[in-house]
ROKE-506992 format. One record per residue (C-alpha): residue number from 1; residue in one letter; chain; x, y, z. Coordinates in nm, 4 decimals, decimal comma, always signed. Layout:
<nodes>
NUM a A X Y Z
...
</nodes>
This chain:
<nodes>
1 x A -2,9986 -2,1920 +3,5647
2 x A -2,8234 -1,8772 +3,4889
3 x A -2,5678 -1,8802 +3,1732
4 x A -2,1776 -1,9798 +3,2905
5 x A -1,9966 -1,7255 +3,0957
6 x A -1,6505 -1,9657 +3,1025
7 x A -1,7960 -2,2900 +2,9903
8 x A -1,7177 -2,5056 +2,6650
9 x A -1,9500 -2,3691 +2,4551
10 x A -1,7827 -1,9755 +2,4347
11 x A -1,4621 -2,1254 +2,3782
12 x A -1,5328 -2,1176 +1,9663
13 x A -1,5780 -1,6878 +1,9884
14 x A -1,2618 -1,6547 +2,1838
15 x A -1,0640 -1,8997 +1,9434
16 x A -1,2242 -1,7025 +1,7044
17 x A -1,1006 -1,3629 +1,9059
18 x A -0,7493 -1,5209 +1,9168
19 x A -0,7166 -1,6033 +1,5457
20 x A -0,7818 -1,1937 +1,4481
21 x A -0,4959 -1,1183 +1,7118
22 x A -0,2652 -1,3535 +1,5076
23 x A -0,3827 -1,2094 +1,1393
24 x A -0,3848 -0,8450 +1,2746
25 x A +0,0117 -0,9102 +1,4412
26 x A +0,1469 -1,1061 +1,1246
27 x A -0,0368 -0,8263 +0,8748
28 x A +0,0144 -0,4915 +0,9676
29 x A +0,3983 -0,4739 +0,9721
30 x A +0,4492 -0,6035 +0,6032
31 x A +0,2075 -0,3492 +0,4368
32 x A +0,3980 -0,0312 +0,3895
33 x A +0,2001 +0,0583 +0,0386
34 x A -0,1577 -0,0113 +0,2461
35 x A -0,0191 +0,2340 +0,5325
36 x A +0,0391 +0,4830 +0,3255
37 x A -0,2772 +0,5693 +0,1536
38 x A -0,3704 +0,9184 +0,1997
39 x A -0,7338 +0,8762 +0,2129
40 x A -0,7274 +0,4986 +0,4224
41 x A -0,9585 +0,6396 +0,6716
42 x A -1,2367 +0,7278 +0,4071
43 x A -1,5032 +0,4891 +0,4884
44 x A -1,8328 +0,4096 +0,3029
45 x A -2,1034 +0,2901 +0,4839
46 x A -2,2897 -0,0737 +0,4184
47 x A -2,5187 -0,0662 +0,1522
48 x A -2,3968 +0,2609 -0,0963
49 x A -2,3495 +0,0392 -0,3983
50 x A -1,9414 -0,0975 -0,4940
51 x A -1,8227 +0,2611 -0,6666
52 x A -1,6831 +0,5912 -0,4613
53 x A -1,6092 +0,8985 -0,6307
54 x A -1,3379 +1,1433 -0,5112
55 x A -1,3597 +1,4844 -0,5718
56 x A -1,0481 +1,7790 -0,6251
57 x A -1,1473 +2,0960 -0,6128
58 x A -0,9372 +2,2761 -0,9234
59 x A -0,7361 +2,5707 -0,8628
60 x A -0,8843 +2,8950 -0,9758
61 x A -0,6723 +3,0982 -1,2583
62 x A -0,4838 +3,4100 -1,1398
63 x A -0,7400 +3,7011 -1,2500
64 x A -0,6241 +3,8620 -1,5826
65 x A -0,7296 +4,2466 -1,5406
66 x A -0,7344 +4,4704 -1,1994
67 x A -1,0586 +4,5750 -1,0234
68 x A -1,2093 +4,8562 -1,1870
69 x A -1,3340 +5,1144 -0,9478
70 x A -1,7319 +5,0575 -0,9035
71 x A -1,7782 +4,7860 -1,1171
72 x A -1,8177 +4,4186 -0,9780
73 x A -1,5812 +4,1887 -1,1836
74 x A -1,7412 +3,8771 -1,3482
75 x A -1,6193 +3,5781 -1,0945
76 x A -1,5106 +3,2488 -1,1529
77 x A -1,6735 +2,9421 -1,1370
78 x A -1,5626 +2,6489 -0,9137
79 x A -1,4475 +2,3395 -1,0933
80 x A -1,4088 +1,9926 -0,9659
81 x A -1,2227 +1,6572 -1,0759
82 x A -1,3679 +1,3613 -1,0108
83 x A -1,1978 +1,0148 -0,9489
84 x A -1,3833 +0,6836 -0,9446
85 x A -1,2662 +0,3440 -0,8507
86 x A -1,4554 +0,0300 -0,7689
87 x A -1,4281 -0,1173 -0,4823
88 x A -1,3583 -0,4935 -0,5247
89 x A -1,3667 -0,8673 -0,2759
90 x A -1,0878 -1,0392 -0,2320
91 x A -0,9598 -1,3811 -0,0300
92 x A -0,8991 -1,7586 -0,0361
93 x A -0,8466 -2,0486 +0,1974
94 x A -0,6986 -2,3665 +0,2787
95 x A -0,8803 -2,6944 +0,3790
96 x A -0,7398 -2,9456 +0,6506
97 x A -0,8303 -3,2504 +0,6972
98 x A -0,9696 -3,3955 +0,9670
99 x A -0,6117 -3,6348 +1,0367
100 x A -0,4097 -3,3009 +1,0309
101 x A -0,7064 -3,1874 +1,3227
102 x A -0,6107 -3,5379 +1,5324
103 x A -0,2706 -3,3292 +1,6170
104 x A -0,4643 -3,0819 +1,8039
105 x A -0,7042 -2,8092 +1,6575
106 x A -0,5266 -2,4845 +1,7822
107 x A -0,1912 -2,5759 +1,6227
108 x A -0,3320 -2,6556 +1,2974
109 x A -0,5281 -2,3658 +1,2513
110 x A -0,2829 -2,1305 +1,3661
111 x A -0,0150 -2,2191 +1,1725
112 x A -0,3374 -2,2282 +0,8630
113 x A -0,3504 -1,8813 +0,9550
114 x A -0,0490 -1,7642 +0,9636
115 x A -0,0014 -1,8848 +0,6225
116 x A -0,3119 -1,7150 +0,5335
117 x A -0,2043 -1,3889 +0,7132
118 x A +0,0869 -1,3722 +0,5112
119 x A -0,0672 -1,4353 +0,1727
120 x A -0,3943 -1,1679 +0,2919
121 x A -0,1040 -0,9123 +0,3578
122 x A +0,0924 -0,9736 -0,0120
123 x A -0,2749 -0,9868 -0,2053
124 x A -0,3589 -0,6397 -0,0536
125 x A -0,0006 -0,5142 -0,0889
126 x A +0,0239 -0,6114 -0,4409
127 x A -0,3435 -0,4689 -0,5242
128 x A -0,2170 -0,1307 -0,3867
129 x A +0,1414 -0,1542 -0,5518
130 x A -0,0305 -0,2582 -0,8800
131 x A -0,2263 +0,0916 -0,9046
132 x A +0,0323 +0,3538 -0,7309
133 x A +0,3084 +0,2484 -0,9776
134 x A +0,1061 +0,2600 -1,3202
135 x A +0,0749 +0,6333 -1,3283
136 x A +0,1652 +0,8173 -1,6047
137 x A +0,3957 +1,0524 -1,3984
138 x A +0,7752 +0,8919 -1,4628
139 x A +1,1530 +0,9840 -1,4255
140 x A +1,4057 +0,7382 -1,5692
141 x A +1,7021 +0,7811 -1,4203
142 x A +2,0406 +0,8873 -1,6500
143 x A +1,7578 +1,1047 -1,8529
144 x A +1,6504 +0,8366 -2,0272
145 x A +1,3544 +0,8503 -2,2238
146 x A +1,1970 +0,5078 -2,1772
147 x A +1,2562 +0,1796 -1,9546
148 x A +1,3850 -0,0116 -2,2676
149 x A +1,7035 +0,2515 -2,2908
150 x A +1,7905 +0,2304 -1,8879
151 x A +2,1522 +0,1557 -1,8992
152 x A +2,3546 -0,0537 -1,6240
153 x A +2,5094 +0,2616 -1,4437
154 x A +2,1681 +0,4203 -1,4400
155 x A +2,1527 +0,3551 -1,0520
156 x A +2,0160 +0,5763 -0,8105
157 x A +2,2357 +0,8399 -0,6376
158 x A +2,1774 +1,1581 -0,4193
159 x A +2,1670 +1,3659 -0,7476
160 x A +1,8696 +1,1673 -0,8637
161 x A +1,6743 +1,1651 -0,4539
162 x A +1,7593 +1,5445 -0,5441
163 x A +1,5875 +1,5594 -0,8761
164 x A +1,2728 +1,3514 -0,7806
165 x A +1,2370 +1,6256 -0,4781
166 x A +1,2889 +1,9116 -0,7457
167 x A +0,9945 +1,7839 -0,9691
168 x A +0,7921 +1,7117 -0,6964
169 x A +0,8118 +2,1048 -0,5724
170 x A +0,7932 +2,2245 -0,9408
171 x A +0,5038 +2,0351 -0,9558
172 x A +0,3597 +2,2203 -0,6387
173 x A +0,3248 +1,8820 -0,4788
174 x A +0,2496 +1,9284 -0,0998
175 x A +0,4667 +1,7347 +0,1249
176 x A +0,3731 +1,3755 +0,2747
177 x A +0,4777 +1,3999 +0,6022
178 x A +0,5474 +1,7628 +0,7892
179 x A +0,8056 +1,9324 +0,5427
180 x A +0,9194 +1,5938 +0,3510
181 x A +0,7465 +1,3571 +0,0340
182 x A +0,7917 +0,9658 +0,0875
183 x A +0,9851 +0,7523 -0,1009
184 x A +0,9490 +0,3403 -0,1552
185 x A +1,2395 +0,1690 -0,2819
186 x A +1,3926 -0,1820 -0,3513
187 x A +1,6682 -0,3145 -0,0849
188 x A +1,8903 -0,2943 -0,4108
189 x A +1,8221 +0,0558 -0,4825
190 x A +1,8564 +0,1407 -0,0824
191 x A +2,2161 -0,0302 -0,1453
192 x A +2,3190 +0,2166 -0,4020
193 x A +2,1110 +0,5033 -0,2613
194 x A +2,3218 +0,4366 +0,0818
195 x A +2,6305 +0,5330 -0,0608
196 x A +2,5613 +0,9060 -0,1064
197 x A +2,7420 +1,1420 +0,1616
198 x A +2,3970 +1,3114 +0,2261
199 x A +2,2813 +0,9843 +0,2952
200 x A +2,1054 +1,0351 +0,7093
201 x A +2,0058 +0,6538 +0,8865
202 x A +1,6889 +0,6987 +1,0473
203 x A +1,8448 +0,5866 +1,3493
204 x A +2,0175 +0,9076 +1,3791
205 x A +1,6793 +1,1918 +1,3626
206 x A +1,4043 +0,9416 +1,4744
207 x A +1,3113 +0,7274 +1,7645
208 x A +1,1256 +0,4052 +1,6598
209 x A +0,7720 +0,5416 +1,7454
210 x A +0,8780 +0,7960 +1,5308
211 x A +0,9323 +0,6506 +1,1767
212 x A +0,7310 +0,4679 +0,9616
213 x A +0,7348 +0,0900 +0,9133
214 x A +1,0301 -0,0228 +0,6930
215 x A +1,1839 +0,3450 +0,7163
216 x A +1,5398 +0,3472 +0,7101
217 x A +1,7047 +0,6700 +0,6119
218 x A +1,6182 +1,0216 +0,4836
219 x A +1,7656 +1,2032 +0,1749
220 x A +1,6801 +1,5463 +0,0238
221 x A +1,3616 +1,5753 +0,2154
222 x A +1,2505 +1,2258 +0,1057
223 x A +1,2124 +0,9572 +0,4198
224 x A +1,3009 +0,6621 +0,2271
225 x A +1,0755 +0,3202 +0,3259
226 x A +1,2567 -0,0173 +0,2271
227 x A +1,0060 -0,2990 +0,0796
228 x A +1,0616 -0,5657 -0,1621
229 x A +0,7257 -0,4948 -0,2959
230 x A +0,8546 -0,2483 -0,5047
231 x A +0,8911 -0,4000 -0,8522
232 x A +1,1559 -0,5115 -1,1133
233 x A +1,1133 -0,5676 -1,4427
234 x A +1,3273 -0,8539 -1,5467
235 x A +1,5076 -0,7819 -1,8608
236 x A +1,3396 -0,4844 -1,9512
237 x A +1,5976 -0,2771 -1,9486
238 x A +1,9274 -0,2292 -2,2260
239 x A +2,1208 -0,4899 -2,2932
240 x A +1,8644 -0,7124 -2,0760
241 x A +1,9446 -0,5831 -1,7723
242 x A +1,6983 -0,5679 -1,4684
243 x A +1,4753 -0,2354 -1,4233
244 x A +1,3795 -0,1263 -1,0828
245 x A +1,0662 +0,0584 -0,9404
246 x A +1,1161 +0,3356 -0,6589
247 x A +0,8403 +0,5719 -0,5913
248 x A +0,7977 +0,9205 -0,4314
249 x A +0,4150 +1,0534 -0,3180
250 x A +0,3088 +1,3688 -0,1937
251 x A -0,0199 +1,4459 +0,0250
252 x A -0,3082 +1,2627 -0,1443
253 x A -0,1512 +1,0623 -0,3920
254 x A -0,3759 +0,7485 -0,3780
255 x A -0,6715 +0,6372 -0,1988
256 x A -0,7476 +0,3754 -0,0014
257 x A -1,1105 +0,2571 +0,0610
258 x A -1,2594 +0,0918 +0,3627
259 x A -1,6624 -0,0292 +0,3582
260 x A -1,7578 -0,0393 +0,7222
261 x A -1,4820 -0,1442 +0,8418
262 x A -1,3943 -0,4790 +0,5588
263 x A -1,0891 -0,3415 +0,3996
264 x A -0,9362 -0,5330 +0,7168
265 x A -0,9073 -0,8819 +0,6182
266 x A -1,1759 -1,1090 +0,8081
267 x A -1,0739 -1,4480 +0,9205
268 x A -1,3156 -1,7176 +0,8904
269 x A -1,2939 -2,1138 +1,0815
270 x A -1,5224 -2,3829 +0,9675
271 x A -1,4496 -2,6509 +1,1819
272 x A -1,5192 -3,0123 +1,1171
273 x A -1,8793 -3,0472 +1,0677
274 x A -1,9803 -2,7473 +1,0192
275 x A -2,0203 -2,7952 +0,5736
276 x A -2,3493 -3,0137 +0,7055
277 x A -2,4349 -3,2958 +0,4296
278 x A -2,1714 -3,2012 +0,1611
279 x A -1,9313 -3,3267 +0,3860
280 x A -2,1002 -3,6372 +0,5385
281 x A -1,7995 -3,7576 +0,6924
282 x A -1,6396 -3,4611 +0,8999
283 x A -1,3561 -3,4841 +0,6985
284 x A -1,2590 -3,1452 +0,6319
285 x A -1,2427 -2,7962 +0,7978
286 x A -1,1178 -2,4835 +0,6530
287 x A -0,9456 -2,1270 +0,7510
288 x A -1,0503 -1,8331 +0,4842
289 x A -0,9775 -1,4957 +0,4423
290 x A -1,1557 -1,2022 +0,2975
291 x A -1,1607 -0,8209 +0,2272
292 x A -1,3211 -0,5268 +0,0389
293 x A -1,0691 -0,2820 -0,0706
294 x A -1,0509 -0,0320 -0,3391
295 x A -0,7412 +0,1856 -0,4343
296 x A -0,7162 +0,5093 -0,6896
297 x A -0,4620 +0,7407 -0,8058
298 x A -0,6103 +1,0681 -0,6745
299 x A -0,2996 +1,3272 -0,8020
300 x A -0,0731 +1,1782 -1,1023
301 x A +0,1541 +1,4953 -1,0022
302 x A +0,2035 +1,3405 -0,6942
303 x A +0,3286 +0,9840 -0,7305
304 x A +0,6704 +0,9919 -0,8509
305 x A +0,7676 +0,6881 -1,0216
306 x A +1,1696 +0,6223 -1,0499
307 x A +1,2921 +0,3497 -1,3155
308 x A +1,6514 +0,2735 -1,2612
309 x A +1,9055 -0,0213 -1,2317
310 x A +2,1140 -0,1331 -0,9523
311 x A +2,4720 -0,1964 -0,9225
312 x A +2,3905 -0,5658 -0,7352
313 x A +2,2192 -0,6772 -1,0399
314 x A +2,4490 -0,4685 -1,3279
</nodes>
């Protein structure tokens, strides 16, 4: 009897096909720090061990005599900077029971992964954040010197949007995106940043297809991207007031690492019965998540950090 391609017993891979629709939907649009990897397309294959090097070709020095008719100059050498980072698992679950599963499987399990989705899309968000904002390259705004000194009025402004641009091109960072560098901040800071009279809304030079998720404005060749994953330090600042983190990245700031395909969180179902003997009594099933991922600073020069307060939490 030939197979029936619609019975009972495919339905599990197209619940299964379902439940990656639902994770991919819920995940993509909260990860702006994930997105923005320069190198997120760099993929290791299976089986090449859990450590990737990148390498940065230096830049050669400016030669220190002219050429000497008929004789051959000595040459440089090429020189290379090397980057490692380990690439690392990641995930968790939730177990129902089998009394939740009486109200009708696909509920319970999608709302399980939803929940799931969301916490898979804040543990790879704050991996990322962790590592681009721990760089050693920092501007406090109000020229201060450390986070400790940051000062209530220290909030950010045009002038400062202007400065972060200015080290950036001193530093001979290359631009993110076309001519322009990208910039992260808090709502907070977007509040204070919005009052500026250079201040452009995306709305008014982009089409949605056009920006980048959570972009909302442009100022001194920075396209500014709103997320609440940016941190604050509570308290750190003078006087124990609030610090905030903005960043602003050039082209191949930070890396991004995908193994075959994993840095994509997997979903995984165990229905009722599937645990065998340890769980006798088909009392439990479970919805998981897990992912491979690995993220590096590639160019210090080229993530920006900004420490400043805002006037919503002065």
């Amino acid at each position: 009897m030939p197979a029936i391609p619609n019975s009972y017993a495919n339905l599990p891979s197209q619940h299964q096909e379902y439940y990656d629709r639902t994770m991919l939907e819920r995940l993509l649009p909260n990860l702006v720090f994930m997105e923005h990897g320069q190198k997120y397309k760099k993929t290791m294959p299976k089986n090449s061990g859990d450590t990737i090097q990148f390498h940065k070709l230096n830049a050669l020095p400016v030669p220190a005599e002219d050429l000497v008719e008929g004789v051959t100059p000595s040459g440089d050498n090429l020189s290379f900077s090397q980057y490692t980072t380990t690439v690392r698992q990641v995930g968790s679950y939730t177990l129902l029971s089998d009394l939740l599963d009486l109200m009708g499987l696909d509920p319970v399990i999608t709302d399980a992964t939803e929940a799931i989705s969301d916490q898979a899309a804040l543990t790879l968000e704050t991996r990322v954040r962790d590592v681009v904002f721990n760089g050693t390259n920092v501007y406090y705004v109000g020229d201060r010197v450390s986070r400790d000194l940051v000062q209530a009025g220290d909030t950010l402004s045009g002038t400062d949007a202007r400065r972060a641009r200015q080290i950036m091109a001193r530093n001979n960072v290359k631009a993110a995106s076309g001519s322009e560098y990208i910039g992260f901040v808090h709502p907070d800071g977007a509040y204070d940043m919005k009052g500026s009279a250079e201040w452009m809304a995306a709305s008014l030079y982009g089409s949605p297809e056009q920006l980048f998720n959570g972009e909302i404005g442009k100022l001194h060749n920075v396209r500014w991207i709103e997320t609440t994953m940016c941190p604050i330090w509570e308290g750190a600042g003078a006087g124990g007031i609030d610090v905030y983190g903005s960043l602003v990245i050039g082209a191949d700031a930070y890396g991004i690492v995908d193994i075959s395909g994993s840095a994509k969180p997997e979903i995984i179902v165990q229905q009722l019965g599937a645990a065998g003997s340890s769980d006798p009594l088909n009392q439990r099933s479970s919805v998981g998540w897990k992912a491979l991922m690995a993220c590096c600073r590639l160019q210090e020069l080229a993530l920006l950090r900004i420490e400043h307060s805002s006037s919503l939490s002065a």
